[in-house]
N, CA, C and O of each residue as an XYZ file, in Angstrom:
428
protein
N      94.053     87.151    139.319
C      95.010     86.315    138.642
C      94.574     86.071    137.199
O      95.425     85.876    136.330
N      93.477     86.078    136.967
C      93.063     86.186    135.356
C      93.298     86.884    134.818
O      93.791     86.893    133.691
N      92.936     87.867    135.645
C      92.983     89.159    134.523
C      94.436     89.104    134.136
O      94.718     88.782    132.982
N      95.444     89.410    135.063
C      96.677     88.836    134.509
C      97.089     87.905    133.325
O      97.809     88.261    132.392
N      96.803     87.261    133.407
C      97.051     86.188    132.638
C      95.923     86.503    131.029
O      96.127     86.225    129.847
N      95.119     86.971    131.511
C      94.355     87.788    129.858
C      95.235     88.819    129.476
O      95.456     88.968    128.274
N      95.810     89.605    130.361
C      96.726     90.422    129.587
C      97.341     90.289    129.105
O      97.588     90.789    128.007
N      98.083     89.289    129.898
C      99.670     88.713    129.392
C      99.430     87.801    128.303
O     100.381     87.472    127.594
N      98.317     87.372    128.093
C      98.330     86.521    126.811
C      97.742     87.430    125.646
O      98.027     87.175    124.476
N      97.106     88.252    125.910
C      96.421     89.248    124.366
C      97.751     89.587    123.647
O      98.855     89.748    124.168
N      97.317     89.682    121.980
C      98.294     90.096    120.973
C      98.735     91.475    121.580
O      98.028     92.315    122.136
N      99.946     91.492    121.358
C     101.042     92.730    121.286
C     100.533     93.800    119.876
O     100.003     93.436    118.826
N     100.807     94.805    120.186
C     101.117     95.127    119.033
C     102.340     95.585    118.407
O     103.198     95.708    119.281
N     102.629     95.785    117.653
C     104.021     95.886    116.973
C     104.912     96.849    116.478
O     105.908     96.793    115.758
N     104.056     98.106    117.273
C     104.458     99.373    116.402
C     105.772     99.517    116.491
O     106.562     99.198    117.380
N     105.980    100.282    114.979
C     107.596    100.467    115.278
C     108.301    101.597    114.511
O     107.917    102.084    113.448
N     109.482    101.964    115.275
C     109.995    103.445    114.799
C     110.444    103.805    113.755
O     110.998    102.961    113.051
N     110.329    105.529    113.196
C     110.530    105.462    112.060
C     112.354    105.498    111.761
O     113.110    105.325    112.717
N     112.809    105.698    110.597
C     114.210    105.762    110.894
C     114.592    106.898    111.779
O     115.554    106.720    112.526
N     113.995    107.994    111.798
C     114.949    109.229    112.610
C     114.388    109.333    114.043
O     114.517    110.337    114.744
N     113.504    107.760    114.558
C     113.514    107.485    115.616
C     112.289    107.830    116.942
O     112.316    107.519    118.133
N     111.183    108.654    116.071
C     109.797    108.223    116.548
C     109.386    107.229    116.459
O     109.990    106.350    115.845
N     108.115    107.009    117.094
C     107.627    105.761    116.683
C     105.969    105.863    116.831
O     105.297    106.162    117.818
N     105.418    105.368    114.988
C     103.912    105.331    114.939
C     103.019    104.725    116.039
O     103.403    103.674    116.553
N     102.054    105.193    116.384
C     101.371    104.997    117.258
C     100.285    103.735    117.091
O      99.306    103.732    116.345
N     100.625    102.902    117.787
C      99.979    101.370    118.127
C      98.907    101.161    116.934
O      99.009    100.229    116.137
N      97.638    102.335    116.879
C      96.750    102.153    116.232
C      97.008    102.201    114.741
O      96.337    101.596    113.905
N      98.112    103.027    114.478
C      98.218    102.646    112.677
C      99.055    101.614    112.519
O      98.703    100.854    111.617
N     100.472    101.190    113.323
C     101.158    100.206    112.946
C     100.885     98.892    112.983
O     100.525     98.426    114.064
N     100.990     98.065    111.882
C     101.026     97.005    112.081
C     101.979     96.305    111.720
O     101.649     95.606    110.761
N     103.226     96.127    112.095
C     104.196     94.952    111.899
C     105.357     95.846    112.154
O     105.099     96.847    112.822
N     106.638     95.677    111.738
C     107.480     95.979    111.879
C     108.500     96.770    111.334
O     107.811     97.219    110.418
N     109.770     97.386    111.138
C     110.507     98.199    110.313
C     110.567     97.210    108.635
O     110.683     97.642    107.489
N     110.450     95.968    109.080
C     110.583     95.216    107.755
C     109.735     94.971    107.216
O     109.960     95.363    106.071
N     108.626     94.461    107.264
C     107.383     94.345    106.937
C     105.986     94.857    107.276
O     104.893     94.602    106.770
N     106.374     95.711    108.354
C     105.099     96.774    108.555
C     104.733     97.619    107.521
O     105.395     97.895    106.520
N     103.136     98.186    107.977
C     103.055     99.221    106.870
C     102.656    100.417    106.846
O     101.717    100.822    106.161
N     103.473    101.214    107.742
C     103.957    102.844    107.941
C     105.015    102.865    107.162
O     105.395    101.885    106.521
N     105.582    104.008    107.159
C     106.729    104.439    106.353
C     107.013    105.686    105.470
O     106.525    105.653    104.340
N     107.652    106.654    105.785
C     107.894    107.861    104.659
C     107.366    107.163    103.566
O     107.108    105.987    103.307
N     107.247    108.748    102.745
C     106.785    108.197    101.311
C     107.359    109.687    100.958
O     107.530    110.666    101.686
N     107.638    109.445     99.295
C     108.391    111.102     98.961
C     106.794    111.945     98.982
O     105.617    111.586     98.934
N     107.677    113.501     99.102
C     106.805    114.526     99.409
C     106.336    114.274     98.204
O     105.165    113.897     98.253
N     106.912    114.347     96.815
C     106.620    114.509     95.610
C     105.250    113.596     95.176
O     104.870    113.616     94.005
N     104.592    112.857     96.127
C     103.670    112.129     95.804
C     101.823    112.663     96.623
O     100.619    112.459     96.467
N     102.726    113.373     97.433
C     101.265    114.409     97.598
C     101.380    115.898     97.638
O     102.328    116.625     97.936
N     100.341    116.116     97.315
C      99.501    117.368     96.732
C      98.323    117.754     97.595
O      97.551    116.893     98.016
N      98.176    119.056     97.869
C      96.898    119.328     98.376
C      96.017    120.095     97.834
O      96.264    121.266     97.547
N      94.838    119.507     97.620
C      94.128    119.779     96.496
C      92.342    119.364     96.841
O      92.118    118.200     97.173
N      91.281    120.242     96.754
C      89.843    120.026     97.228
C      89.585    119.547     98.298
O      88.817    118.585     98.294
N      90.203    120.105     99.784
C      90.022    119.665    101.114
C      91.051    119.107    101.428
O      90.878    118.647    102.557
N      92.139    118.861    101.028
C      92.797    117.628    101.461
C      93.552    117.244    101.123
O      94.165    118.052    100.425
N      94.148    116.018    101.204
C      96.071    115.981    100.609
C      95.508    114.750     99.540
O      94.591    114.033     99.940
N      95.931    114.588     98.537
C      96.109    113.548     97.236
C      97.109    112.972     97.607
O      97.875    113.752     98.173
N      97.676    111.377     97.525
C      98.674    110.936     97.672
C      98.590    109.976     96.500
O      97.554    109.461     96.081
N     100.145    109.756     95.901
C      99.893    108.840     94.680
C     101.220    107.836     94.720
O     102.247    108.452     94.434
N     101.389    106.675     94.961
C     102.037    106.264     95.092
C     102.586    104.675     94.187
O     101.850    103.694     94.090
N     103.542    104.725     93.796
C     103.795    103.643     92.766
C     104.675    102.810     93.271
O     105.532    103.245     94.040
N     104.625    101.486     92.938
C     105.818    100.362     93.622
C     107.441    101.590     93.284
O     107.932    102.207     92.339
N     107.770    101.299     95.069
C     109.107    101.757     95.594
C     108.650    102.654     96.179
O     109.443    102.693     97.120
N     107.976    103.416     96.352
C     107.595    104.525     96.902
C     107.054    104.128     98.217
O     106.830    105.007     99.050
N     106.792    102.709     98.520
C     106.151    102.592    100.082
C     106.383    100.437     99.791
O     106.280     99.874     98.701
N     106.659     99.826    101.005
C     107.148     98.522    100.729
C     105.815     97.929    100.530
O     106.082     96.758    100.259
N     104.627     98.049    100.509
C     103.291     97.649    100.216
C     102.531     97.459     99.242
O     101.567     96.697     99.163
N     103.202     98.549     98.057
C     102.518     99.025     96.899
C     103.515     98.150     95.989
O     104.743     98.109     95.922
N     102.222     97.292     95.140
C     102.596     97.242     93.991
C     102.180     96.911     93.033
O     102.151     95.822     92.459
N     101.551     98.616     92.632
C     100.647     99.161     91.493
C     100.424    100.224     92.140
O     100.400    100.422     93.355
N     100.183    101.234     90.856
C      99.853    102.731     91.454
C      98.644    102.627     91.829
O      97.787    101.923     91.294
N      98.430    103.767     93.369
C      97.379    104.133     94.231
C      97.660    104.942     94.347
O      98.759    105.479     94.487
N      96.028    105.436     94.294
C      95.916    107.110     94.972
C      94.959    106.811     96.157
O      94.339    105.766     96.353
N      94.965    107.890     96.872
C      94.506    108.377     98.644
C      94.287    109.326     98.084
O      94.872    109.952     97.200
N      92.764    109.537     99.001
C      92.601    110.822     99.331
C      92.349    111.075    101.170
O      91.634    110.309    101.817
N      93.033    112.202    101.764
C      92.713    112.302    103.007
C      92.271    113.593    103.501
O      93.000    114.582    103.433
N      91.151    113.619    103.977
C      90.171    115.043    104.010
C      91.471    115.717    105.271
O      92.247    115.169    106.054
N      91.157    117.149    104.917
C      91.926    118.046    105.803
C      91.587    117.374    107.397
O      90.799    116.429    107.345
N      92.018    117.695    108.615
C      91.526    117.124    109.761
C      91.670    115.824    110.452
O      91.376    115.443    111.586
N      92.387    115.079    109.091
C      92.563    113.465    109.041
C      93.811    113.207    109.725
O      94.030    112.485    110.698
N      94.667    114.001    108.969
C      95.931    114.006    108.950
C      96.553    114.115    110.394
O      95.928    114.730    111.258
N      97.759    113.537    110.674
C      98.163    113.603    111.880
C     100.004    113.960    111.952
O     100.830    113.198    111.449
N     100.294    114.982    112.525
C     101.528    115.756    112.426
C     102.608    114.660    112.534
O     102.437    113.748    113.342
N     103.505    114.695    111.906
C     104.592    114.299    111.403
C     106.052    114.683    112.643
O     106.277    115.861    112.923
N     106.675    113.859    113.093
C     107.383    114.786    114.087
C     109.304    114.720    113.451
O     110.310    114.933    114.128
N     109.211    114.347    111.944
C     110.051    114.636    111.343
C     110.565    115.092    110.300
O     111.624    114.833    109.729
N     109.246    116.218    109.955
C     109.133    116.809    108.816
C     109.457    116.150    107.541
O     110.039    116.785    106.662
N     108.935    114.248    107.291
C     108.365    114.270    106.225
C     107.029    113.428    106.421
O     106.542    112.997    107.466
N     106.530    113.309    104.971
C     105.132    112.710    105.328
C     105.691    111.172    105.414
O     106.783    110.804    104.981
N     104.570    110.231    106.161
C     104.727    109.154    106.078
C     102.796    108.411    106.276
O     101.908    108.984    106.907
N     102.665    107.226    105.619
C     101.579    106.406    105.493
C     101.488    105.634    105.582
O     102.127    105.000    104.741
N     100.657    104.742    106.617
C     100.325    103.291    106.912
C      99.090    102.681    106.437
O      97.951    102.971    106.805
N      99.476    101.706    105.480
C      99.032    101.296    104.591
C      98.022     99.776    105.814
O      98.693     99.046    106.542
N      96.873     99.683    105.755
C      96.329     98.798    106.369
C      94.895     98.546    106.433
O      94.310     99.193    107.302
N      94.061     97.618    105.593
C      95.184     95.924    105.930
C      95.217     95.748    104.729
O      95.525     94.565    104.577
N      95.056     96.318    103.576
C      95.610     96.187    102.392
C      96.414     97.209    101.749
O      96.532     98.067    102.623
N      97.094     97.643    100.612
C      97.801     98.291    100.129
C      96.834    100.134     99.305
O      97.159    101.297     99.067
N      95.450     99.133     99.176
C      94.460     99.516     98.602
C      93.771    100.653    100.181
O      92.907    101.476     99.878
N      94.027    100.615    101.051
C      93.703    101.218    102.210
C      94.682    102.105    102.795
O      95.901    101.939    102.819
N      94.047    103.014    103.239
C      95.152    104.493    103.688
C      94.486    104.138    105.159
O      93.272    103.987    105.297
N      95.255    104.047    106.029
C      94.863    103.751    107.631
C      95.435    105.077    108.515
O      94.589    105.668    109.186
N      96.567    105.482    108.543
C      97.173    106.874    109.045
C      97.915    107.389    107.753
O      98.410    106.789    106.799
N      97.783    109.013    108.148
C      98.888    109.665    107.101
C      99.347    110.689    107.983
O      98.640    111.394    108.704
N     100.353    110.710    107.888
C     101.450    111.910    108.886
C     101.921    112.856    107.561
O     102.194    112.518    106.409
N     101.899    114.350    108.292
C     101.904    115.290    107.298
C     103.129    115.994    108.613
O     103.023    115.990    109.839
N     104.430    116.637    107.565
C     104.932    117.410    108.534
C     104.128    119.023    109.026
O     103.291    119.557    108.298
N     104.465    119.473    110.038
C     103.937    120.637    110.507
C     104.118    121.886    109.653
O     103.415    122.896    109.656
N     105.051    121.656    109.023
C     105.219    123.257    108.285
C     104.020    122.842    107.340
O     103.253    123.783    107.133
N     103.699    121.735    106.758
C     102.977    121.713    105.453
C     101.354    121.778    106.259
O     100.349    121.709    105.552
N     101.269    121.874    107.331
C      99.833    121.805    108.015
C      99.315    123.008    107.606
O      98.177    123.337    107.943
């Protein structure tokens, strides 16, 4: 009966889907379609370049950012995309790259 009741009381987590209806996996999401911080980001903001993808991103480009950041994410990091675009969860600051989804053709 405890254990129950430890379950049922531990935090949820919040992951949540992208618009075309996957949904990030528990460990990068944190919050919600409105204020979580996964989310496409345009292709036009990464590059792959010395191991790995460059990402550069400026307020509008992701609901988190605001001031330009760059990421870097070593080849191997990256985790397939299941809607052919990239998307990044920003966590627990804006300043932190936590997951990056790369679509498959660009793997």
């Amino acid at each position: 009966m405890l254990v129950i009741a430890t379950v049922a009381g531990a935090p949820q987590s919040r992951a949540h889907q992208t618009a075309s209806g996957w949904t990030y996996p528990p460990a990068c999401c944190q919050g919600d379609a409105v204020d979580g911080d996964c989310q496409s980001i345009p292709g036009s903001a990464v590059l792959e370049r010395g191991g790995g993808w460059t990402v550069v991103l400026d307020p509008g480009d992701h609901r988190k950012v605001t001031h330009r950041n760059r990421y870097f994410v070593p080849y191997g990091s990256e985790i397939p995309s299941r809607d052919g675009q990239f998307h990044i969860c920003l966590h627990p600051t804006e300043e932190h790259e936590n997951c990056f989804f790369v679509p498959p053709d660009a793997m």
